[in-house]
C-alpha positions in Angstrom: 62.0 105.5 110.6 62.0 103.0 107.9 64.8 100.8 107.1 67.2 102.0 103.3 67.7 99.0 101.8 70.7 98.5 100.2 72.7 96.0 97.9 76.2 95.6 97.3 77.7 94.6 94.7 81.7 93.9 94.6 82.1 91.0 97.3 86.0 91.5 97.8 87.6 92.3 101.0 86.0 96.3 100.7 82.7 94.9 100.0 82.8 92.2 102.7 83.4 94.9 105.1 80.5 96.8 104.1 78.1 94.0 104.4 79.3 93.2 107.6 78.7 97.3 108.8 75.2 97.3 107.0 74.0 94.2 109.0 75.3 95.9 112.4 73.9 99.1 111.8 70.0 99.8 112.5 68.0 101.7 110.0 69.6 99.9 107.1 68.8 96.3 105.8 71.0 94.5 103.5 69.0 93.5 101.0 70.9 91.5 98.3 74.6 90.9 97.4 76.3 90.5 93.8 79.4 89.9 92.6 80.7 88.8 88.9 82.2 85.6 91.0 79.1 83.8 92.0 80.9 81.7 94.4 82.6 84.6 96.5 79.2 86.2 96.6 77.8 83.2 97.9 80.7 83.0 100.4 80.0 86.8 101.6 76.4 86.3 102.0 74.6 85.6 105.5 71.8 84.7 104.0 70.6 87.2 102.0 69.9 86.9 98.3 72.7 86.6 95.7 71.8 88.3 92.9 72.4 86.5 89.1 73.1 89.6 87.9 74.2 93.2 88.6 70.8 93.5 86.3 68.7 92.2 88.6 69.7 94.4 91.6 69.4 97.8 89.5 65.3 95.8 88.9 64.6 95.1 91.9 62.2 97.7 93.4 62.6 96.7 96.7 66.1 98.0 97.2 66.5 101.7 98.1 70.5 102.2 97.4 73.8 100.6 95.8 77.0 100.1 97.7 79.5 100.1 94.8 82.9 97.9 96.2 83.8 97.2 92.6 87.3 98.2 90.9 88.1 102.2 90.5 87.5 102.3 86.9 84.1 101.0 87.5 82.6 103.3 90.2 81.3 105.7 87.1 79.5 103.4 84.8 77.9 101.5 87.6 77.2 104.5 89.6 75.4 106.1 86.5 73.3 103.3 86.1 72.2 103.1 89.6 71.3 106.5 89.6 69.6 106.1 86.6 67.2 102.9 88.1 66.3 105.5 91.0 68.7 104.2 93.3 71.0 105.9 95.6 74.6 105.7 95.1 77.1 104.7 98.0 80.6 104.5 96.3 84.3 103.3 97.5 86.9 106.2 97.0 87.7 107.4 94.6 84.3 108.6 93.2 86.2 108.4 89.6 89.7 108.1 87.9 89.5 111.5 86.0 87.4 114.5 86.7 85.6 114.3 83.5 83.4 110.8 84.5 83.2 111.8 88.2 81.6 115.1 87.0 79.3 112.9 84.8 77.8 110.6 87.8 77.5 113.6 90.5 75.0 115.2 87.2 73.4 111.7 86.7 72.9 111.3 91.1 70.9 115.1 90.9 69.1 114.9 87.5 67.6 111.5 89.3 67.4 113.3 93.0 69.5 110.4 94.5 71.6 110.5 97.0 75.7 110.3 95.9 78.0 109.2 99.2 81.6 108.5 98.6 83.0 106.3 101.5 85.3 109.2 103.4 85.6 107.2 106.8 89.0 109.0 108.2 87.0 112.5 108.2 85.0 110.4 111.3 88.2 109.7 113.7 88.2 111.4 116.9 91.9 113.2 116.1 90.8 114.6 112.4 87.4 115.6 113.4 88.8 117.1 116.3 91.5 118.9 114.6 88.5 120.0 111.6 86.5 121.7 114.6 89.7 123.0 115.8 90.8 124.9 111.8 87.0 125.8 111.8 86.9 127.9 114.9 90.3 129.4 113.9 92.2 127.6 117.6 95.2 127.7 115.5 95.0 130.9 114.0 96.5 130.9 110.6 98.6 127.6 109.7 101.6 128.5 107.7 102.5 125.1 107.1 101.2 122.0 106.9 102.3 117.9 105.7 100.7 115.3 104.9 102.4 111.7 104.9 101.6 108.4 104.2 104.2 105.9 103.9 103.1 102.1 103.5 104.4 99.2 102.5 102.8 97.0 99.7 104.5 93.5 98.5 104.8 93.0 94.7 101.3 90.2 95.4 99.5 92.8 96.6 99.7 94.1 92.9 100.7 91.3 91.0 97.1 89.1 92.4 94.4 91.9 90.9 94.1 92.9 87.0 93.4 96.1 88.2 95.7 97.6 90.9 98.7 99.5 89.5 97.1 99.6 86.6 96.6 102.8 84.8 93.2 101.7 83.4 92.0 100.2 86.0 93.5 103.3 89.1 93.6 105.5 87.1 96.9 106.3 89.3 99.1 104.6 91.8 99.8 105.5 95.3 98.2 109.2 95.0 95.0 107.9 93.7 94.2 104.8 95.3 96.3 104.8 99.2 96.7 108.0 99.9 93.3 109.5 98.9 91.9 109.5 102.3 95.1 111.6 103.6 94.2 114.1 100.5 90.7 114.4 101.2 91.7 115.1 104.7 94.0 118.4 103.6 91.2 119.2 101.4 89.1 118.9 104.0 91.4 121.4 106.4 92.0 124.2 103.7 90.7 124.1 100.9 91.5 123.0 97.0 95.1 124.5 96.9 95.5 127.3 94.7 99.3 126.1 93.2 100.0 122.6 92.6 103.2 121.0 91.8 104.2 117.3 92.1 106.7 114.7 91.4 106.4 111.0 90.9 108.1 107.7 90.4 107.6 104.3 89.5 110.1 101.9 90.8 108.9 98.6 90.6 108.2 96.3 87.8 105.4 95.1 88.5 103.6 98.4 88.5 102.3 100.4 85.4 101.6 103.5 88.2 103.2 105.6 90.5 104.5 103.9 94.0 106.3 107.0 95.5 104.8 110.6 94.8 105.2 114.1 96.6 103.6 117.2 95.7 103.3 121.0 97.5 100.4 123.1 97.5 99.6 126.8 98.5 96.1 127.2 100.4 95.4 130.7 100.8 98.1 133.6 100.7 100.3 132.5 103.9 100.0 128.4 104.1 102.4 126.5 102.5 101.7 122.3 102.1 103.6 119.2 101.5 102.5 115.8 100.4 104.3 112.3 100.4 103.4 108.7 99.6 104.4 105.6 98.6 103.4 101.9 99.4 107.3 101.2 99.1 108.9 102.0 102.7 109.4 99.0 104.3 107.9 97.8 107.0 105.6 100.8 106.7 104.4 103.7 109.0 101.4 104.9 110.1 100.0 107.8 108.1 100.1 111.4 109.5 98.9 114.8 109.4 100.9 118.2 110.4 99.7 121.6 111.2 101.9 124.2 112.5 101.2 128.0 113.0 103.0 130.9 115.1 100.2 129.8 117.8 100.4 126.6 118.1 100.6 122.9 116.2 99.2 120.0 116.0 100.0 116.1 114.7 97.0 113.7 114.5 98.4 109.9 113.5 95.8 107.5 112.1 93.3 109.6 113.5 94.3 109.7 116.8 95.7 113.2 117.6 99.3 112.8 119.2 100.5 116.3 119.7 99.0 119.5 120.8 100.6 122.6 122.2 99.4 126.0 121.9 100.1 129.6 122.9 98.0 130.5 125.2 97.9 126.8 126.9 94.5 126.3 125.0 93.4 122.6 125.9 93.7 119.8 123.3 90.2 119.9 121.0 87.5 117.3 121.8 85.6 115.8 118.9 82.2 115.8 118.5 80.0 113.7 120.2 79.9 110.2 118.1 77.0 107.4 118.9 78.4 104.4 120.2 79.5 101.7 117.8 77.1 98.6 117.6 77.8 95.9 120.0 78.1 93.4 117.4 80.3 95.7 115.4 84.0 94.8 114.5 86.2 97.8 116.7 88.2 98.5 112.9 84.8 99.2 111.2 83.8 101.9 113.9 84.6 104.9 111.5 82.7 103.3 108.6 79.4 102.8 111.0 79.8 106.7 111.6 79.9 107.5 108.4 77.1 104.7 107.2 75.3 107.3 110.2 75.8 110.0 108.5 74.5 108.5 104.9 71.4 106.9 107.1 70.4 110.6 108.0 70.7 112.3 104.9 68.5 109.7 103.5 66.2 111.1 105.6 66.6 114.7 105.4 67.6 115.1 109.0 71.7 116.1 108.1 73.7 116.7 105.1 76.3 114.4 104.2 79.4 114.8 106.0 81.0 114.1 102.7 80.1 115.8 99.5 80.3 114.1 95.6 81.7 117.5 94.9 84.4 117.3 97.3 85.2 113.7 96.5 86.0 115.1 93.1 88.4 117.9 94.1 90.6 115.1 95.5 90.5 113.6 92.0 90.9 117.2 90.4 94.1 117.8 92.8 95.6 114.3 92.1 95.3 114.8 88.6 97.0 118.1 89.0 100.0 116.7 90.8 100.5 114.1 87.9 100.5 117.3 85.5 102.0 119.9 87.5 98.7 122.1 85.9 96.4 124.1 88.9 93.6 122.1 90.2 
């Protein structure tokens, strides 16, 4: 098999952590590094080439794929122009800030036959793909209700340190867009794009031109009713969580580790499915990344789909949106 080479370009904390999980994972090669800030390129490089310019990694033939760790309101224009160099597209949720754009770079990745991965990794935890098999063989029967909750805390620095987070043109969106996405795709990823939408939000601190506190419901289907609630303002913070109840049984999985099971019929708790080993030289917190980066190696190749779709990326987007405007995704 040969090796996808890839680049990436954005050398902040997201994109250190994917060069580290491209070095550790055979199949793929890093093949060059860029960021705007020479000198933190420099710093995230292990000896691989720092590119002068994002320029010269969409020229260089040599390298198969782009890993895009840049700002939100960037993952569109420099996704379209890696598609359009013939380069596959591996992109940091969320795949865009409106649907509009997103729907714009999914047409550019399949009018150039590239591949478009949006990083997903909480769909590769033992407790959510567990619970996924679960919904999919129909364990639980018919949910009737179901909650998703992520409650973090973020210090004013966390904000007031970037020219891009909390800001409406650079997130496109606060807490809903940025934190809580992965909880979102998860729901999405249960049941469905929800039929209804409604949603409330709040700003409560200065420092922020976005939403820190949001809740929305949802109807998926004609008998499940969902909540939603975030915020990166509950001190100290909790860990984020997803609830499924039914009249046959319910389950809780907490950062991806499934902490409640009970059913009916004394059905035992679901087992995931059967995950390679993580790399020996692999950091333990980037295991569910290297699953996914799996996933994205095989597709390359033909041998699986991706696990993760462009198309559903953008329904998280599409039911975002429709919480900010109470309109139906």
């Amino acid at each position: 098999m040969n090796e996808i080479r890839l680049a990436v370009v954005g050398c902040g904390l997201m994109g250190q952590r994917h060069a580290e999980i491209i070095r550790a994972t055979p199949g793929f090669r890093l093949a060059a590094i860029f960021d705007s800030d020479r000198s933190r390129a420099e710093k995230a490089s292990k000896g691989e080439p720092v590119a002068g310019s994002f320029e010269e990694i969409l020229d260089n033939d040599s390298i198969d794929g782009v890993v895009l760790a840049v700002p939100s309101f960037l993952h569109v224009e420099y996704g379209i122009r890696t598609a359009e160099a013939h380069k596959h597209v591996i992109v940091e949720k969320p795949i865009s800030i409106d649907v509009e754009s997103g729907a714009q770079l999914i047409a550019a990745c399949q009018q150039k036959n590239v591949l478009c991965a949006v990083i997903s990794q909480n769909r590769f935890s033992d407790g959510n793909a567990a619970l996924h098999a679960a919904l999919q063989r129909g364990d639980l029967g018919t949910p009737v209700l179901v909650r998703g909750s992520v409650k973090w805390f973020r210090h004013d620095e966390y904000y007031t340190k970037s020219d891009w987070r909390g800001r409406l043109h650079g997130e496109g969106g606060g807490v809903l867009m940025n934190q809580a996405t992965h909880t979102l795709d998860l729901m999405l990823w249960f049941f469905g794009v929800p039929e209804v939408v409604a949603g409330l939000v709040s700003t409560t601190r200065q420092v922020l031109e976005t939403e820190d506190v949001g809740v929305a419901m949802f109807r998926f289907g004609k008998h499940c009713l969902g909540t939603f609630e975030a915020t990166t303002s509950a001190f100290p913070g909790f860990e984020e969580r997803i609830e499924v109840h039914g009249p046959t049984g319910s389950c809780i999985v907490e950062k991806g580790k499934m902490i409640f099971w009970k059913h009916e019929k004394d059905l035992p708790p679901p087992s995931p499915p059967s995950f390679e080993d993580p790399s020996p030289n692999l950091d333990p917190k980037y295991m569910l990344f290297q699953r996914q980066y799996r996933n994205i190696l095989k597709a390359f190749h033909g041998e699986e789909p991706l696990l993760v779709t462009p198309e559903q990326a953008l329904n998280v987007v599409r039911v975002t949106r429709a919480i900010y405007t109470n309109q139906p995704a």
